[in-house]
LODORO-422687 format. One record per residue (C-alpha): residue number from 1; residue in one letter; x, y, z. Coordinates in Angstrom, 1 decimal. Layout:
<NUM,'A',<X,Y,Z>>;
...
This chain:
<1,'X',<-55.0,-243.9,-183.0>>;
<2,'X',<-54.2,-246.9,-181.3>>;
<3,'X',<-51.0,-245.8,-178.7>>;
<4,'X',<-51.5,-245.2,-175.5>>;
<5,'X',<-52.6,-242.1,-173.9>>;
<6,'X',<-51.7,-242.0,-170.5>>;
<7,'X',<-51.8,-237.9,-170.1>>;
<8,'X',<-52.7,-234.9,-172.3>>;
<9,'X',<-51.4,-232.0,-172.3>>;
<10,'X',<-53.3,-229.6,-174.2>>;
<11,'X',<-52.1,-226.1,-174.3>>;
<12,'X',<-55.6,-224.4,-175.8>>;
<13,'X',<-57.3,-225.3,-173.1>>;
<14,'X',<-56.5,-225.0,-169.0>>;
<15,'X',<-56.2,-228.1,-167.1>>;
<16,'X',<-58.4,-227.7,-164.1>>;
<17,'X',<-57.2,-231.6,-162.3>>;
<18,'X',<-55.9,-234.8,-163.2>>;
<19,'X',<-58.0,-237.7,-161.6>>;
<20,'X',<-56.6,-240.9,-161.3>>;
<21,'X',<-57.7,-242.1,-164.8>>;
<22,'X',<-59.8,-238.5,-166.8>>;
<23,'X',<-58.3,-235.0,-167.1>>;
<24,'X',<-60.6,-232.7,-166.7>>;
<25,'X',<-60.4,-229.2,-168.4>>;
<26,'X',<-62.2,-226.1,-168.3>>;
<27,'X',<-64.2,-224.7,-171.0>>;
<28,'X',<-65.4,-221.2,-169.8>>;
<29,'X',<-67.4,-221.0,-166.6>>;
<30,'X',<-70.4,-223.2,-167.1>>;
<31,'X',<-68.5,-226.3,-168.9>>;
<32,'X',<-65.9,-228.9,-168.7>>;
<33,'X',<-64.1,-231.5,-171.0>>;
<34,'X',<-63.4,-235.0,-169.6>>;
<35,'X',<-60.7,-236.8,-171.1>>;
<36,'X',<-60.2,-240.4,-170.0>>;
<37,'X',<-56.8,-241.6,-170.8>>;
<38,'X',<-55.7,-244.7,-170.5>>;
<39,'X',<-54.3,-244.8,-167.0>>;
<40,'X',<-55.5,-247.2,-164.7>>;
<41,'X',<-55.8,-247.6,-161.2>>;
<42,'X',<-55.9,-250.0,-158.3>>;
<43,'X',<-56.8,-249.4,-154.6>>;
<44,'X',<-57.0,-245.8,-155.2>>;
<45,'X',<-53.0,-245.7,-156.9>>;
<46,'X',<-52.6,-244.7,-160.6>>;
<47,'X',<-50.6,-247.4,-161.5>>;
<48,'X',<-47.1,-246.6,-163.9>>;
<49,'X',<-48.4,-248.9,-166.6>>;
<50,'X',<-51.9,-248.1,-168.6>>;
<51,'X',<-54.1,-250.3,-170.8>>;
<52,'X',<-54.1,-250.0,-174.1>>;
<53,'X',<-57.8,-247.9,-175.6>>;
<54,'X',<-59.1,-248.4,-172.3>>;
<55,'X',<-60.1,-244.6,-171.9>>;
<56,'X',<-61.6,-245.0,-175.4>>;
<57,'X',<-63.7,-248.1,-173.8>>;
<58,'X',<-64.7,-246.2,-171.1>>;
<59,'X',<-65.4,-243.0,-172.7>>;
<60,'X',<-68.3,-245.0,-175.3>>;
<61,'X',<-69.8,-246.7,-172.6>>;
<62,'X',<-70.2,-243.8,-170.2>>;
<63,'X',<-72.5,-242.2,-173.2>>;
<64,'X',<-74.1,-244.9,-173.6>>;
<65,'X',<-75.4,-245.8,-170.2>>;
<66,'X',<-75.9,-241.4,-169.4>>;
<67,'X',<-78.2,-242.0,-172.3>>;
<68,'X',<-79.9,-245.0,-171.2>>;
<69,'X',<-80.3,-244.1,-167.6>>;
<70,'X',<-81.8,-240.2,-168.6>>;
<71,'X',<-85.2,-241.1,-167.9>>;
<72,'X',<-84.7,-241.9,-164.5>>;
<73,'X',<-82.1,-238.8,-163.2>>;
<74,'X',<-80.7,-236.0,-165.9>>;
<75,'X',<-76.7,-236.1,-166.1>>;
<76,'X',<-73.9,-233.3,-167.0>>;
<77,'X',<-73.4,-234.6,-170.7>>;
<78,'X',<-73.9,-232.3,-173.3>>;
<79,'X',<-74.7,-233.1,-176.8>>;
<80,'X',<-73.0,-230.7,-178.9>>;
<81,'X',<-70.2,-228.9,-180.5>>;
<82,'X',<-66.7,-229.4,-178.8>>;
<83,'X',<-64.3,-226.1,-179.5>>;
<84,'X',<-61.9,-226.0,-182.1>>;
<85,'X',<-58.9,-227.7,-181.1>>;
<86,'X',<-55.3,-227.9,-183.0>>;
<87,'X',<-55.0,-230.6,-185.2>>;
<88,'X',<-52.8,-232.8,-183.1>>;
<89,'X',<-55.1,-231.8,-180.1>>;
<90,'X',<-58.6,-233.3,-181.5>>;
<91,'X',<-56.6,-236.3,-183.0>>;
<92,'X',<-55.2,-236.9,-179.6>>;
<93,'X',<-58.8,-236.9,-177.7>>;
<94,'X',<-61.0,-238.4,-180.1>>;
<95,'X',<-63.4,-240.9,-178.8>>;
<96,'X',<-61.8,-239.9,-175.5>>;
<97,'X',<-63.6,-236.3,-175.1>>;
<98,'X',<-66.8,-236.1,-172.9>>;
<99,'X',<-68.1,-232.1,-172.7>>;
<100,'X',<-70.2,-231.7,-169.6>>;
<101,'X',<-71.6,-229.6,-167.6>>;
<102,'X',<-69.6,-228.0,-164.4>>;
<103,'X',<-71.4,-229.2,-161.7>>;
<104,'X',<-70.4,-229.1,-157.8>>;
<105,'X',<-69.4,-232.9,-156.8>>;
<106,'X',<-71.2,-234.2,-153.4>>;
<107,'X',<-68.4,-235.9,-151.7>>;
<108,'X',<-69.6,-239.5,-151.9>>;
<109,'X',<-69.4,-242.4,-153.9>>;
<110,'X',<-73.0,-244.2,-154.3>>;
<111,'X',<-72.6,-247.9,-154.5>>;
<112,'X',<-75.2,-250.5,-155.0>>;
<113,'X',<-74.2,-254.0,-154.8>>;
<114,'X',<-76.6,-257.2,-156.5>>;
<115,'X',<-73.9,-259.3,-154.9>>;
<116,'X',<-71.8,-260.1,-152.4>>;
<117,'X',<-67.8,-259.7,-153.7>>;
<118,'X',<-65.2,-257.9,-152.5>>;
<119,'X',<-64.8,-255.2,-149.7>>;
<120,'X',<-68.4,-256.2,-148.6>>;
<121,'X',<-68.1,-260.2,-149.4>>;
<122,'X',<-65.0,-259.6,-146.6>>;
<123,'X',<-66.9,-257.2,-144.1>>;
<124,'X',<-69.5,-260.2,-144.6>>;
<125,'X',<-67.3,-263.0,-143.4>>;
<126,'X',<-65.9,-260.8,-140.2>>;
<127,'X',<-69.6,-259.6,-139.0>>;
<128,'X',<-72.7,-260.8,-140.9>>;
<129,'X',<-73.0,-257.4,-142.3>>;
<130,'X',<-72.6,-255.0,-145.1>>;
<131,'X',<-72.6,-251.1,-144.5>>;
<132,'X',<-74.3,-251.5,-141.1>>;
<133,'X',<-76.9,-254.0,-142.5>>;
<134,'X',<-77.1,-257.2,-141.3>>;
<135,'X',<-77.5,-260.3,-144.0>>;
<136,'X',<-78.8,-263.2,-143.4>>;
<137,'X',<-76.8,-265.9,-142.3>>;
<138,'X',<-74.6,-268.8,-144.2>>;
<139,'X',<-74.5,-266.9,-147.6>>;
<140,'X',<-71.4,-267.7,-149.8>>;
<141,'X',<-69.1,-265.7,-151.9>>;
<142,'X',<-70.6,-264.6,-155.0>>;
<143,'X',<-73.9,-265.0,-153.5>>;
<144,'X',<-76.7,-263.1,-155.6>>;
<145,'X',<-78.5,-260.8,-152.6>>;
<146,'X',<-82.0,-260.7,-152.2>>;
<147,'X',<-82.2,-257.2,-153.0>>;
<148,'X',<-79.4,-254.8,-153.8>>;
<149,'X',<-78.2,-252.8,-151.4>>;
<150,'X',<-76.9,-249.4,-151.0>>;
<151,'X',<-73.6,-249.0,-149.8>>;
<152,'X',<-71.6,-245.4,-149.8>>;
<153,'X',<-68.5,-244.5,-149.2>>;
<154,'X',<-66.8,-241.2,-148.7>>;
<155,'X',<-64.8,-239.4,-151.7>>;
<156,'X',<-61.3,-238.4,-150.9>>;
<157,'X',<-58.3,-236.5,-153.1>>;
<158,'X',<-55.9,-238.9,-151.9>>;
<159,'X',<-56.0,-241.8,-149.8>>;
<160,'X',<-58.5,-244.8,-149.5>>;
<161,'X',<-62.1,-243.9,-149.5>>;
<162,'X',<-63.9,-245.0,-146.4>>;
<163,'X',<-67.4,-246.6,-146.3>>;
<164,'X',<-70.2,-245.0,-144.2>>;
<165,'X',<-72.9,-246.3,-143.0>>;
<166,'X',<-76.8,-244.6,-144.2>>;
<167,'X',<-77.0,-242.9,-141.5>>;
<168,'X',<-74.1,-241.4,-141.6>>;
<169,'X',<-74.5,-240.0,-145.4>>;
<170,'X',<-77.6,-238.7,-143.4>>;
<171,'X',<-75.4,-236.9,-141.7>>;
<172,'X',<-73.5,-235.9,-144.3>>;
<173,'X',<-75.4,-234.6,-146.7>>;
<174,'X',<-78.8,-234.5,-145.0>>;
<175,'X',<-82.3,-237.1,-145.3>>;
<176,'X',<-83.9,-236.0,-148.1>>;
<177,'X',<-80.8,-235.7,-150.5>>;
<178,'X',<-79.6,-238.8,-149.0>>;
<179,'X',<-82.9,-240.9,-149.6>>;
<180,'X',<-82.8,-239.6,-152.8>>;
<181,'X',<-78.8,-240.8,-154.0>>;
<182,'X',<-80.4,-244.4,-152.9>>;
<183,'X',<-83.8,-244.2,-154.4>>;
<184,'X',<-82.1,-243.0,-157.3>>;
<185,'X',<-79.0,-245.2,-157.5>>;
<186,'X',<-80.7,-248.9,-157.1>>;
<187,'X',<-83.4,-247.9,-159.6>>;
<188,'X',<-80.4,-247.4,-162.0>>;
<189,'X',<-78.5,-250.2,-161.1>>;
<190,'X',<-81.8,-252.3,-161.4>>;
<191,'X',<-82.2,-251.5,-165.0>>;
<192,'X',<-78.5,-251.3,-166.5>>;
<193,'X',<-77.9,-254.8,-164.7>>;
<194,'X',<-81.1,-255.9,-166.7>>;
<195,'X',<-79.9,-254.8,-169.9>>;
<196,'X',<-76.4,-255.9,-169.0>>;
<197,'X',<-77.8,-259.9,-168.4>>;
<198,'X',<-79.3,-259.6,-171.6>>;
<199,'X',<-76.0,-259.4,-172.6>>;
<200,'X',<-74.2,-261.9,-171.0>>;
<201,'X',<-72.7,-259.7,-168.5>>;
<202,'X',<-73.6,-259.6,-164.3>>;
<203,'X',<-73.6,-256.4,-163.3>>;
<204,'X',<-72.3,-257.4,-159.4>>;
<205,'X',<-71.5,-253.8,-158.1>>;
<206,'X',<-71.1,-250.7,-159.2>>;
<207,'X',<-70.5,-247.0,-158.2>>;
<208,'X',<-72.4,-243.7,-158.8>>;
<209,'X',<-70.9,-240.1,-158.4>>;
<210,'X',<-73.6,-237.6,-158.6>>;
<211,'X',<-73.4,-233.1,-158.0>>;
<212,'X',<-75.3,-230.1,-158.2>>;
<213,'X',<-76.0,-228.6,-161.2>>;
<214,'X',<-77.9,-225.3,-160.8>>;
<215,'X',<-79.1,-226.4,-157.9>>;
<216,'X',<-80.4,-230.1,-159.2>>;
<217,'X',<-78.5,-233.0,-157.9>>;
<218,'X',<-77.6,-234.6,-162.0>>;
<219,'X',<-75.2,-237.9,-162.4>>;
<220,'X',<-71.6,-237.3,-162.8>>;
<221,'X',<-68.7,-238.6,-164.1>>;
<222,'X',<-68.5,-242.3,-165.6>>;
<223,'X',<-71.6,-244.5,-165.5>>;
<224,'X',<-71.4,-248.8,-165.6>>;
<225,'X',<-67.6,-248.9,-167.4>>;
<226,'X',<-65.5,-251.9,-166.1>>;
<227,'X',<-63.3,-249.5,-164.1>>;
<228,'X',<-66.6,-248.6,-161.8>>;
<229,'X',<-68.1,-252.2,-161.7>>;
<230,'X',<-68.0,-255.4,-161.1>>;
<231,'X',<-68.5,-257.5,-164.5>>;
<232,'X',<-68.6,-260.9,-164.5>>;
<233,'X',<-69.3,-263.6,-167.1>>;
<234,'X',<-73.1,-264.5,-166.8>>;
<235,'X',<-72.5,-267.9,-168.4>>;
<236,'X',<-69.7,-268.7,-166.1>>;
<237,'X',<-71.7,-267.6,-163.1>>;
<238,'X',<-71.2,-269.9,-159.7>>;
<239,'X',<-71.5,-268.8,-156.4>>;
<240,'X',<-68.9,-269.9,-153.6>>;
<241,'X',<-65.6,-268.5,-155.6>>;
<242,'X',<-64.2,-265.7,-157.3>>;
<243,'X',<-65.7,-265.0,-160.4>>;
<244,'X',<-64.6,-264.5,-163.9>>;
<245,'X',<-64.7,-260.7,-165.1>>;
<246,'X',<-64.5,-258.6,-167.1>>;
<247,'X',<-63.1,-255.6,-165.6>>;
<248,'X',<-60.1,-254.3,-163.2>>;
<249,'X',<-60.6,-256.8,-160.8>>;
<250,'X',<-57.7,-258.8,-163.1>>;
<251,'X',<-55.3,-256.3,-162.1>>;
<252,'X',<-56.1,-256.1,-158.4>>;
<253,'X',<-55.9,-260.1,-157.9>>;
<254,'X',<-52.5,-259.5,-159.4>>;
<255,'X',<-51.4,-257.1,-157.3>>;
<256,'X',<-52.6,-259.0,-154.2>>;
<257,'X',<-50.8,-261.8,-155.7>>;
<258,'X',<-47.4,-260.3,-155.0>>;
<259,'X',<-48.4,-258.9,-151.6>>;
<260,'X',<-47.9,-255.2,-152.8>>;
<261,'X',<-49.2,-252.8,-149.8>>;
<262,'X',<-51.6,-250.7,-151.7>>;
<263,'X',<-49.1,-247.4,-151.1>>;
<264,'X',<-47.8,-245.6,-153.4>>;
<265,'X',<-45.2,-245.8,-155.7>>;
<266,'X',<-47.7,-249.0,-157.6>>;
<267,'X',<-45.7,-252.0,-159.0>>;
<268,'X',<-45.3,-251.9,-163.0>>;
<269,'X',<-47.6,-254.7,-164.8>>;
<270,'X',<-46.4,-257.7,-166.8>>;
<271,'X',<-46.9,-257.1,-170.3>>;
<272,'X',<-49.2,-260.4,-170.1>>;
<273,'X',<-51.3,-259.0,-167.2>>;
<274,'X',<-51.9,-255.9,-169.7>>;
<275,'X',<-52.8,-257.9,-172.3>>;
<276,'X',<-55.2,-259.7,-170.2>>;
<277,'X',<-56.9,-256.9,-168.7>>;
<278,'X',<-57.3,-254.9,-172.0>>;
<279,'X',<-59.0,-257.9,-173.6>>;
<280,'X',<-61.4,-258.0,-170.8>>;
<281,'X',<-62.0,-254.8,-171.4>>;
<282,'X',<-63.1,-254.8,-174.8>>;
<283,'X',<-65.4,-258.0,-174.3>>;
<284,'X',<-67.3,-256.0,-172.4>>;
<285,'X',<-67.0,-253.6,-174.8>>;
<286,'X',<-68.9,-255.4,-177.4>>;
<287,'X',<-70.8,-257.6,-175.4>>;
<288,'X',<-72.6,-254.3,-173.7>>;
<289,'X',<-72.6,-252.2,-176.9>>;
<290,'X',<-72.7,-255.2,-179.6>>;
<291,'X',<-69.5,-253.6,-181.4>>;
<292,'X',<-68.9,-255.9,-184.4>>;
<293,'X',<-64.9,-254.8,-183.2>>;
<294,'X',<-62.3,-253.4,-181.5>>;
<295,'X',<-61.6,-249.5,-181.2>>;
């Protein structure tokens, strides 16, 4: 199916929340389903317009890199039977369905960063420091950091996430759990962004969501897609600019483009700036996963 799916309604099943981009249903007490549509967002608003098979994008590559990343920290995914849906129903959701387990969300986002871009490329420029962490001095935009770096940020319903510093996930969610979202979260990042170079693609940032899952703290939700990350063009790689990419970073220099505020109701897209950000998407599609072609 190729139109766009920018909610689903699906009566068999009850909807237990509508995120900014997945809906997220329950299936008895110990399992979910996690659609992703093909909404999109930007600064934390669902925009009107979505990209077309982006949720389909994003769906493949999430099960890809939970597979890839299982030796490191198990994840909610189950490989299995979904439940027998109506007709319309399964045709709707195919290649968008993810069933997981329920787990309890911890209410931070775990980012690691490989390079300086950004919210932390500006915090840079303003103090000589990301997170709390001072950098050293005279790096540019773009630069490649000696060693990633963990930077959370809190998780909120609505509104702008807000960026904390270590400590203060310490505080949050206590030492050990806390040295263990880091430990755990650079060694991922360290070897999807070496796969990823192999492919042509520079994994610059990216975001982790983890929970608790019968009391073990598993990976949650999406995993490396372009709505998560920063992708850029490995090839076209220069430090001191903006780079290429090959994710939603399109949309957002758009939207800062025409000075919107970043509250809601969003702007609608150009049909041209949704062409351009759904063929970023699938590049990084097929670079990543080597499809031969589009979904």
């Amino acid at each position: 199916m190729k139109e766009l799916v920018l909610n689903t309604n699906l009566k068999s099943l009850k909807l237990l929340k509508r995120g900014k981009v997945r809906d997220i249903y329950e299936l008895g007490e110990h399992h979910l389903i996690i659609i992703a549509t093909d909404r999109i967002s930007a600064f934390d608003v669902v925009l009107p317009n979505g990209i077309p098979q982006k949720g389909k994008i994003l769906n493949a590559l999430s099960l890809f890199w939970f597979g890839f990343t299982k030796d490191i920290i198990s994840n909610h995914v189950l490989i299995g039977e979904t439940p027998h849906l109506p007709k319309e129903e399964r045709e709707l959701i195919e290649g968008r369905a993810m069933l997981v387990k329920k787990a309890k969300p911890l209410p931070v986002e775990c980012i690691v960063r490989g390079y300086l871009s950004g919210s932390a490329w500006k915090e840079y420029q303003s103090y000589g420091s990301v997170a709390g962490m001072k950098l050293p001095a005279g790096l540019l935009e773009s630069a490649k950091l000696a060693e990633p770096i963990f930077t959370p940020s809190t998780k909120v319903e609505t509104g702008h996430d807000v960026n904390i510093t270590f400590n203060e996930l310490q505080n949050l969610v206590g030492e050990e759990l806390a040295a263990r979202l880091r430990g755990v979260s650079i060694s991922i990042y360290l070897k999807a962004s070496g796969y990823a170079e192999d492919k042509g693609i520079i994994i610059a940032d990216t975001k982790f969501e983890f929970g608790l899952y019968k009391g073990e703290v598993v990976l949650i939700d999406e995993l490396l897609t372009p709505d998560s990350s920063r992708f850029w063009s490995k090839e076209e790689y220069e430090p001191g600019k903006p780079q290429p990419s090959f994710d939603k970073q399109y949309v957002r220099d758009y939207l800062e483009g025409i000075n919107w505020d970043k509250n809601p109701p969003a702007p609608e897209l150009p049909p041209e700036v949704i062409a351009e950000t759904g063929k970023k998407y699938q590049e990084a599609y097929k670079r990543l996963l080597g499809a031969k072609s589009s979904l």
